[in-house]
C-alpha positions in Angstrom: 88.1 127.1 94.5 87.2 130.7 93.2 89.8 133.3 93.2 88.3 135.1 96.1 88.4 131.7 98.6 92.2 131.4 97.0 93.1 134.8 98.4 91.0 134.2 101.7 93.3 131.3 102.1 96.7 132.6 101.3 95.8 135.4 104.2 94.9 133.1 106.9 98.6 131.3 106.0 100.5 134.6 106.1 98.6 136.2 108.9 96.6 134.3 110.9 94.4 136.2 113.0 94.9 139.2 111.1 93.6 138.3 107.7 90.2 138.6 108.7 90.6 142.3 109.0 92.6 142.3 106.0 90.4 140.8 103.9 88.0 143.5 104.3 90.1 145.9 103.5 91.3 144.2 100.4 88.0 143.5 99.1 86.9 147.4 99.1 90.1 147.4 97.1 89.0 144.7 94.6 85.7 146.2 94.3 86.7 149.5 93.3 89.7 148.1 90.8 86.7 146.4 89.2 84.3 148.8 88.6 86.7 151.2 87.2 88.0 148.5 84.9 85.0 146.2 84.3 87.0 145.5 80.7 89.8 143.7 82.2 87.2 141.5 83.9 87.0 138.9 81.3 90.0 137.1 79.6 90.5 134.0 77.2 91.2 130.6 78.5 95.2 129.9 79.6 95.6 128.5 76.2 95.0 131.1 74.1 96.6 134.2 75.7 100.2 133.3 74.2 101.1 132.0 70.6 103.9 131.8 68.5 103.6 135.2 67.5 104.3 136.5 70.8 108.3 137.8 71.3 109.1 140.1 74.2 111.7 142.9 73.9 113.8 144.2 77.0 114.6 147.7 76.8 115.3 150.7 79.1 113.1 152.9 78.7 115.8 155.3 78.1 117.4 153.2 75.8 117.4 155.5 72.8 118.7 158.9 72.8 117.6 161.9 70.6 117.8 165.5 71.2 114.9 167.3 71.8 112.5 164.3 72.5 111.6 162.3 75.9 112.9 158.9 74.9 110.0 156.6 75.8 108.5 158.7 72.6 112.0 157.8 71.0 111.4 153.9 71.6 107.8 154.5 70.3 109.3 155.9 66.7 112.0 153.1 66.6 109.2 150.2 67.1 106.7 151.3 64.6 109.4 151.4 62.2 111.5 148.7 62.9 109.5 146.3 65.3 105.9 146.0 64.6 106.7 142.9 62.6 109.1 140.9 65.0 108.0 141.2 68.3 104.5 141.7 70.5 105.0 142.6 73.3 107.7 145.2 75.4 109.6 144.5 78.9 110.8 148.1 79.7 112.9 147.8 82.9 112.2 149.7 85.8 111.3 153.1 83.9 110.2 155.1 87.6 112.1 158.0 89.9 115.4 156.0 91.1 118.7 156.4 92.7 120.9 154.2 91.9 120.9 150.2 90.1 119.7 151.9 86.2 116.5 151.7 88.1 116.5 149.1 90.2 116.9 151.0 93.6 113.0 152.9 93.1 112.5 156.0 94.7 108.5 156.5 93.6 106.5 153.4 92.4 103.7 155.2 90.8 105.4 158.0 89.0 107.7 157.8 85.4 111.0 159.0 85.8 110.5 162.5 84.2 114.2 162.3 82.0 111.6 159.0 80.7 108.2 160.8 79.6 105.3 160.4 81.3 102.7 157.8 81.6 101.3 158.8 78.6 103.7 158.2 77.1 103.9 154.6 78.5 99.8 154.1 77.5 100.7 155.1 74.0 103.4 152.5 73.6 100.4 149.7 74.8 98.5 150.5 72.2 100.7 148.7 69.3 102.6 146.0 72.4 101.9 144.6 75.1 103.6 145.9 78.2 105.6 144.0 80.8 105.8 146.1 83.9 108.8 145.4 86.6 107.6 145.1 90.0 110.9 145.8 91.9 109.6 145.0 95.6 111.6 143.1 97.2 113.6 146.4 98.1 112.8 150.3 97.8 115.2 153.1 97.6 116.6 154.5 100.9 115.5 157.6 99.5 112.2 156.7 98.9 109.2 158.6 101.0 108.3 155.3 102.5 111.9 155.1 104.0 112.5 158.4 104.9 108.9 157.9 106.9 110.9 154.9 108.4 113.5 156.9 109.6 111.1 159.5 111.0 108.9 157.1 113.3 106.6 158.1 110.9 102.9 155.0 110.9 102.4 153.0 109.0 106.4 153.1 107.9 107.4 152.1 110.8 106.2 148.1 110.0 107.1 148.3 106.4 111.4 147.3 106.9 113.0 144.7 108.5 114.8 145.7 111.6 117.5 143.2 113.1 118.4 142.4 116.6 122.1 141.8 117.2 121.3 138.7 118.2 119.4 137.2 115.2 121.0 133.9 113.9 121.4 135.1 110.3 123.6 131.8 109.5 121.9 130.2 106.5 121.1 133.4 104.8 121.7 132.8 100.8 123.6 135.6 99.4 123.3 136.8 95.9 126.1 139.4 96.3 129.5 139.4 98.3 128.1 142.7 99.9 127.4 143.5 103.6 123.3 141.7 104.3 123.0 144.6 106.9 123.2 148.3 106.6 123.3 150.6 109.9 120.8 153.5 109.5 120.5 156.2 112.1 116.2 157.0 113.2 114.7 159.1 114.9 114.6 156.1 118.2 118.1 155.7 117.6 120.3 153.6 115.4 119.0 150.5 113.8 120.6 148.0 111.5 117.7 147.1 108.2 117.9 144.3 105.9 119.6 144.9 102.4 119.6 142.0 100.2 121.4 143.5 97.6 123.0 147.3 98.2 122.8 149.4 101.0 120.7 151.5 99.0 118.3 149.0 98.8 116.0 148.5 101.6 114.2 145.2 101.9 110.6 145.5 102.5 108.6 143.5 105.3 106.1 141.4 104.0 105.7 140.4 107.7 103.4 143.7 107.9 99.6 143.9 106.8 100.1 147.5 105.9 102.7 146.5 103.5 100.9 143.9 101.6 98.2 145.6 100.7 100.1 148.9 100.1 101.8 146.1 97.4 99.0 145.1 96.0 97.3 148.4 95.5 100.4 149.1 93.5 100.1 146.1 91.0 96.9 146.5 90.7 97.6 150.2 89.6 100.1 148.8 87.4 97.3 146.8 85.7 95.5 150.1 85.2 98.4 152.0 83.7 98.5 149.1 80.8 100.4 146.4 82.5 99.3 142.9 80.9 102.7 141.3 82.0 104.2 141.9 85.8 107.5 141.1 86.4 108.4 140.1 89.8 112.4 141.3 90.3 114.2 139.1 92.8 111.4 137.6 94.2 113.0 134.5 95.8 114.3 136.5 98.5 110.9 138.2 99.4 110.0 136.9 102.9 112.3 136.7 105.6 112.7 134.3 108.7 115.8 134.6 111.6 117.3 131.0 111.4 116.6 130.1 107.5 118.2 130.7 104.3 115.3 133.3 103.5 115.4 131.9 99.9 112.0 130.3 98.2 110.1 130.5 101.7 106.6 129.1 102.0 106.1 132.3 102.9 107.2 133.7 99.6 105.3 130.8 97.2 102.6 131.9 99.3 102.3 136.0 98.7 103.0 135.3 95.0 100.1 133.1 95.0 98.3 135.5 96.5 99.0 138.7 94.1 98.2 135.6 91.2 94.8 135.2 93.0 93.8 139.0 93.2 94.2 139.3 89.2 92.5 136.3 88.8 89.6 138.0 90.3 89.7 141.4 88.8 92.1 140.9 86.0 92.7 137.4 84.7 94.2 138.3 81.3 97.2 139.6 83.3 100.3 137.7 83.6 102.8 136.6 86.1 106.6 136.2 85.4 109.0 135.1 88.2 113.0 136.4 88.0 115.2 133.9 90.1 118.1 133.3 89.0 118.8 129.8 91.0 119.2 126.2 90.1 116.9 125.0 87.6 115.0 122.7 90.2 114.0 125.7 92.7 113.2 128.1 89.4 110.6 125.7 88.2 108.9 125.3 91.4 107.3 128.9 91.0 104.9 127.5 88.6 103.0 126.7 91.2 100.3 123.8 91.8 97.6 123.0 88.6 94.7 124.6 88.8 90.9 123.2 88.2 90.3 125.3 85.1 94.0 125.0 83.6 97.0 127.0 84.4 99.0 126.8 87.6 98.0 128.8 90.8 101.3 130.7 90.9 103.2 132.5 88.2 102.0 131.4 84.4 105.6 132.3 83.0 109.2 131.4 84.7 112.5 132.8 83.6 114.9 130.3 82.0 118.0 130.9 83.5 119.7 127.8 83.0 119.2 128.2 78.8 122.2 131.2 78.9 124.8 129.7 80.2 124.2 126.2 78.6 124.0 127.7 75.1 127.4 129.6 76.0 129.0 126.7 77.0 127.6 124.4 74.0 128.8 127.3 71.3 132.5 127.6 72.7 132.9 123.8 72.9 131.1 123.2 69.8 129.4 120.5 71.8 125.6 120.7 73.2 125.3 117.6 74.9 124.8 119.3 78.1 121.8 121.4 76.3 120.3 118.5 74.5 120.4 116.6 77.9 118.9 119.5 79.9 116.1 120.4 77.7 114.8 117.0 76.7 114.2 116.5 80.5 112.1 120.1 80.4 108.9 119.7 81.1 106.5 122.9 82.0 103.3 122.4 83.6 99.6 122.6 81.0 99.2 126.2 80.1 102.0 127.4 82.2 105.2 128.4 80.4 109.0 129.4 80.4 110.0 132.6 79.5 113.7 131.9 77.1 116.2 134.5 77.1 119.7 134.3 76.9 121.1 137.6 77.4 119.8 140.7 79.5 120.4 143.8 81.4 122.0 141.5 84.2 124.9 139.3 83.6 124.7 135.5 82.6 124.0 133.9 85.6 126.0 130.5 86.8 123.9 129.4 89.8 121.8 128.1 87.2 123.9 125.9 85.5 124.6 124.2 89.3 124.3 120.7 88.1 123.9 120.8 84.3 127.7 121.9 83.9 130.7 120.6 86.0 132.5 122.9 88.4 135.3 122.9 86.3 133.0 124.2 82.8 131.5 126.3 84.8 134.9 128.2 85.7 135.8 127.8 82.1 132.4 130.0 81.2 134.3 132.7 83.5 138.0 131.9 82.2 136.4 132.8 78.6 134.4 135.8 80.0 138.0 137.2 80.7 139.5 136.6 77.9 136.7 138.5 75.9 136.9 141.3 77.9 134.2 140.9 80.4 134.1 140.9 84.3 133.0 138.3 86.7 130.9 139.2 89.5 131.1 136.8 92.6 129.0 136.0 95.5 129.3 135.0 99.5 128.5 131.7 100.4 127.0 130.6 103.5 130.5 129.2 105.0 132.0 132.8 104.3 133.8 131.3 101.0 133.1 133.4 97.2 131.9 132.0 94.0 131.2 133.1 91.0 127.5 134.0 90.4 127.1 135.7 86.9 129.1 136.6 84.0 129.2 140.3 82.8 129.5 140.7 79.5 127.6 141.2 75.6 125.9 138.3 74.7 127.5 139.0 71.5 131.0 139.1 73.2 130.8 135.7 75.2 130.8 134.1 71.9 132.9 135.4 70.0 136.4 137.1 71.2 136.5 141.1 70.2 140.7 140.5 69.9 140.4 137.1 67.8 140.2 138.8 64.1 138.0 136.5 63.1 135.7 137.5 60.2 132.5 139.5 61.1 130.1 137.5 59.4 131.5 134.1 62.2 130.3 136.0 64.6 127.0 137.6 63.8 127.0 133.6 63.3 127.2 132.7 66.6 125.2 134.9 68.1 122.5 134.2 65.4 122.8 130.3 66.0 122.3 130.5 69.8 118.9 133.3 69.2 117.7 130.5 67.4 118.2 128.0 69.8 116.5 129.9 72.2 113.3 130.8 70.1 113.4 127.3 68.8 112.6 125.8 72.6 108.9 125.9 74.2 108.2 129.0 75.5 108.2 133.1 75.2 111.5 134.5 73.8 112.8 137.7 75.8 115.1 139.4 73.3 117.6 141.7 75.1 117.5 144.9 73.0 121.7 144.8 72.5 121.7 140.8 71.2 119.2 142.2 69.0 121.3 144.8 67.3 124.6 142.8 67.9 125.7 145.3 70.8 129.5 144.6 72.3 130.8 144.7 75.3 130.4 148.6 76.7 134.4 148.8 78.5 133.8 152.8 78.7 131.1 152.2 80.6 132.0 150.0 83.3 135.1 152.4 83.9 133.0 155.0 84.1 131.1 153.9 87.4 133.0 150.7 88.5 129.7 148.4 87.9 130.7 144.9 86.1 127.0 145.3 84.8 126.9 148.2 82.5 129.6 146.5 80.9 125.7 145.1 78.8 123.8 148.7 79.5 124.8 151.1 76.8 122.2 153.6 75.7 122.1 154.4 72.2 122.3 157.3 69.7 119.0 156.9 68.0 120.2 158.4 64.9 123.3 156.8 65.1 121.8 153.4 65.4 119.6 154.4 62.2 122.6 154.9 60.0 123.8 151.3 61.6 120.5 149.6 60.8 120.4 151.2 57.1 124.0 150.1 56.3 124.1 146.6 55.0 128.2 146.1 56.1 127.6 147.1 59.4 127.2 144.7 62.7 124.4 146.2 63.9 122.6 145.7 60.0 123.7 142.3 59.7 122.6 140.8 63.4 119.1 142.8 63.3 118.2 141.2 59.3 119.3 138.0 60.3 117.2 137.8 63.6 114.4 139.2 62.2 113.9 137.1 59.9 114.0 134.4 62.6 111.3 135.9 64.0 108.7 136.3 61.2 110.0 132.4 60.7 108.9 131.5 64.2 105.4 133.8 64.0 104.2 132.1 61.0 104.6 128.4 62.0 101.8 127.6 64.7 104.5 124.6 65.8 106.5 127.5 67.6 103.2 128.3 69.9 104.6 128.1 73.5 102.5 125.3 74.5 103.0 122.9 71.4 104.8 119.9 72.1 108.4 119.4 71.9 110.9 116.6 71.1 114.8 117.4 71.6 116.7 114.6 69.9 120.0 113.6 69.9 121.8 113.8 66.5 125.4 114.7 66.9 127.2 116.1 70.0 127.4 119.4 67.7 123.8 119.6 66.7 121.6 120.7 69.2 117.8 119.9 67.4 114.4 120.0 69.1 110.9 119.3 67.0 108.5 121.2 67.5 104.4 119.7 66.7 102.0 122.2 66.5 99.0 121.6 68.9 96.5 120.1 66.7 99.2 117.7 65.0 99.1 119.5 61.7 102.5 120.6 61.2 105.9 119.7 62.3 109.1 121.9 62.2 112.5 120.1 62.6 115.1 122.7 64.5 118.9 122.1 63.6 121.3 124.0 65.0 125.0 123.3 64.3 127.2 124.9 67.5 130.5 124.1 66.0 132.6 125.4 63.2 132.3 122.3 61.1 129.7 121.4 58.9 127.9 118.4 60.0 125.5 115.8 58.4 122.4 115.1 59.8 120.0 111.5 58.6 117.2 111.4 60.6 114.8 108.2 60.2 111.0 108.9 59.3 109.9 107.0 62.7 112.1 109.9 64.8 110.5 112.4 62.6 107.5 110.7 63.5 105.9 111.6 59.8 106.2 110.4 56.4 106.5 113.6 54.8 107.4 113.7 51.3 109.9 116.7 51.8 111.0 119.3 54.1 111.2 123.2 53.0 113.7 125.4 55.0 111.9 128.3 56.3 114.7 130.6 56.1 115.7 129.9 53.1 113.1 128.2 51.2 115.1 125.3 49.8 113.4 121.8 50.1 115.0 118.9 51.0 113.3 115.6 49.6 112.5 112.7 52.1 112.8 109.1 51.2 112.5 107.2 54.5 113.6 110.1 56.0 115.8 113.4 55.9 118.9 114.3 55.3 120.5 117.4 55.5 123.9 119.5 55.6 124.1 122.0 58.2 127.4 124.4 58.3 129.6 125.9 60.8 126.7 127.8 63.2 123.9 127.4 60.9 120.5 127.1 61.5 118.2 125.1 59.3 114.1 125.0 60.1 113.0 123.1 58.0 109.3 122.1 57.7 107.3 119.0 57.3 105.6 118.6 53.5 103.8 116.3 51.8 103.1 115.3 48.5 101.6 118.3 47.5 104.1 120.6 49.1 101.3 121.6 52.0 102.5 121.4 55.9 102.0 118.3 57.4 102.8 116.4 60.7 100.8 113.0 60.0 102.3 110.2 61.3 104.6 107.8 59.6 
């Protein structure tokens, strides 16, 4: 099925006798995208548009301050200097006009917020990285043109929110705050109560309306032109809404993202999906999508890894990753479809996730520690009216290590460092959150500054400041950024890291959590240790786990070789990491078999 009978089909699902008329429109649309872009046209198979050298930073785009210059030009100085070699590709969160969220609460989709820069700004930065755009539309601001035409009477406005009867049986809605789902709004036709998943600044759109569907696409699509070769869809499990259901994961909402998927498919097919739901692990993975003929899946080709936060929390302040090692030796990501691993972002940690892999009680101990380390919890309404805790608002940095313990500094850089690698150990894209990668803590001034549990992790930087940091070899911010970077030049050079390479988690010792990784054509073999405890632990592994006969095994981060008689074996200390590499005889790579 060619992506053109794809999209004819999602239409007819979504709107019946309507997509006929739609798909007329939408095809003048496609047209014209593709003869002012005829470049994006063509694209490399599944398989080869991510590698092992691809690493994606989250930044604001305001995330770096210096007088006298816009700071998207400020981020542009700061990566040629200190990035080009660690990471590919930048997710700058939600960088347009806004009103409240840091962003997330957009006032005008197509413009740059001008305290930002300007687009050209935004081109120039996608010529060294690749960009990852946020599409934030599952909600617009209420002072956004299209809602202010709302509250006029103003066509085609009037179809693009969700209006609800008193009446409506609004019973099974899934809540991902403990915040009011309606917000009363006074139009021109009188007073009306509109949907508002998440702040009643927030308007939810209504994907219920033609007008409104192709309005969205347009705008991705003008995304694409502006440099976008990643689109982030924010929230998008709550998209589509239905009186009656939880209005979570809808067909209806598997169905419009397949649809955006099939329109760059036919005018952009280098361009990538990524899907943000923080949910159980189950109902994350099922945005993948169903295989496609030619490879890939026909929904979103990378899937946040929600569940990987909170497991590596939990596994580093019991010094046990039995729940990790269980979890991701059962992970298996459809051909040429991938995760995207993070551990820390502009959001909290997030516990739905962990629903399943953790018992009730760790999962209140992940909150007990948050506490205790200075962070906030941030709850959520369940459908019976009770709260629970949904996410954990903290630094990554933090959450490991307690800012009152006294422990020694270079303990916790450890920590943090051990669970970075774990996460770009695992099969996938790693999504480094800018402040876990300069070993940022917990922001306290911020969050009593405006009462949100989540800038406790949104700090904006003094550029300058952060220079002196970076140049001075005591300091935190020196010692977390060296020791990930190198990390990350590890990982690049090694085709066993490429996302789609094979992986085998095996189960060592309750404190080891170790995962090897086979590169594609069988050649090499990387064996990933990482100790979560503060005891030093000894690893023998047999050459028939290994799976290879090698004759030693060289430490990429350290370059120390290990000989193997039969097999390997190898100390690793308190939060160490230790990658070491298959040899043989001759000290070349190998993964042959045993």
């Amino acid at each position: 099925m060619t992506p053109k009978e794809r999209i004819r089909e999602h239409l007819a699902f979504l709107y019946g006798t309507e997509a006929a008329a739609m798909w007329q429109r939408l095809c003048a649309c496609l047209d014209a995208f593709a003869a002012a872009h005829p470049e994006l046209g063509q694209a490399p198979p599944p398989s080869e548009r991510l590698s092992q050298r691809d690493a994606v930073l989250i930044t604001y785009g305001d995330q770096f301050e210096q007088a006298g210059q816009a700071p998207l030009q400020t981020l542009a100085e700061l990566a040629a200097q200190y990035l080009a070699d660690v990471i590919s590709a930048m997710h700058i969160l939600p960088f347009y006009p806004y009103s409240s969220d840091d962003g997330f609460s957009v006032i005008d989709y197509r413009a740059v917020n001008p305290a930002f820069g300007t687009w050209t700004d935004v081109r120039r930065l996608g010529e060294r990285f690749q960009l990852m755009f946020d599409a934030v539309i599952n909600h617009i601001s209420r002072q956004s043109e299209w809602f202010q035409g709302y509250l006029r009477d103003e066509a085609p406005y009037t179809g693009y929110f969700i209006t609800v009867p008193e009446d409506a049986d609004l019973s099974q809605v899934v809540r991902p705050r403990a915040l009011p789902l309606l917000t009363e709004v006074q139009a021109a036709h009188g007073p009306d109560h509109v949907w508002t998943t998440f702040s009643e600044d927030q308007i939810d759109l209504n994907y219920a309306d033609p007008g409104l569907t192709l309005e969205i696409i347009d705008l991705l699509l003008f995304y694409v032109g502006q440099g976008a070769e990643i689109i982030r869809l924010d929230a998008i499990a709550y998209l589509w809404k239905e009186f009656g259901t939880t209005c979570i994961h809808l067909p209806q909402t598997h169905a419009v993202v397949k649809l955006w998927r099939a329109v760059l498919d036919a005018v952009a097919p280098g361009v990538l999906l990524i899907t943000e739901t923080n949910v159980p692990h189950e109902e994350n993975v099922s945005y993948f999508g169903q295989p496609l003929p030619g490879g890939g899946t026909d929904e979103a080709q990378l899937v946040y890894q929600f569940s990987l936060a909170p497991l590596t929390m939990h596994s580093i302040l019991t010094g046990d990753a039995t729940a990790l090692t269980r979890w991701a030796d059962g992970l298996q990501p459809p051909a040429q479809a991938t995760f995207f691993n993070f551990t820390a972002s502009h959001d909290g940690v997030g516990v739905r996730p962990a629903e399943g892999l953790l018992t009730r009680a760790e999962i209140e101990a992940l909150a007990a520690a948050t506490i205790a380390h200075g962070g906030r919890v941030s709850y959520k309404t369940d459908p019976e009216g009770t709260q629970s805790v949904y996410e954990l608002n903290i630094s990554y940095f933090d959450a490991l290590s307690n800012p009152m313990a006294g422990e020694p500094l270079q303990v916790q850089v450890a920590r943090l460092i051990v669970s970075q690698a774990i996460m770009l150990a695992l099969a996938g894209v790693p999504g480094i959150y800018v402040h876990s990668l300069f070993g940022s803590r917990s922001w306290q001034e911020g969050v009593e500054q405006t009462g949100r549990n989540r800038t406790i992790n949104r700090q904006k930087l003094d550029y300058q400041a952060l220079l002196r940091e970076l140049e001075d070899p005591d300091a935190l911010r020196h010692r977390v950024f060296a020791a990930y970077g190198a990390l990350l030049r590890a990982r690049r050079s090694e085709a066993a890291f490429h996302p789609f390479a094979p992986q085998r988690v095996l189960s060592l010792h309750p404190s080891l959590f170790a995962v090897l990784r086979i590169a594609r054509d069988g050649a090499t073999r990387v064996l990933c240790l990482h100790n979560v405890s503060d005891r030093a632990q000894q690893v023998e592994v047999s050459s028939e786990e290994l799976g290879t006969s090698a004759a030693a095994w060289r430490d990429l981060l350290t370059g120390e070789e290990h000989a193997a008689d039969g097999g390997l074996a190898v100390d690793v200390g308190p939060y160490s990491v230790c990658w070491l590499k298959a040899l043989d005889a001759s000290g070349e790579g190998t993964g042959a078999p045993s």
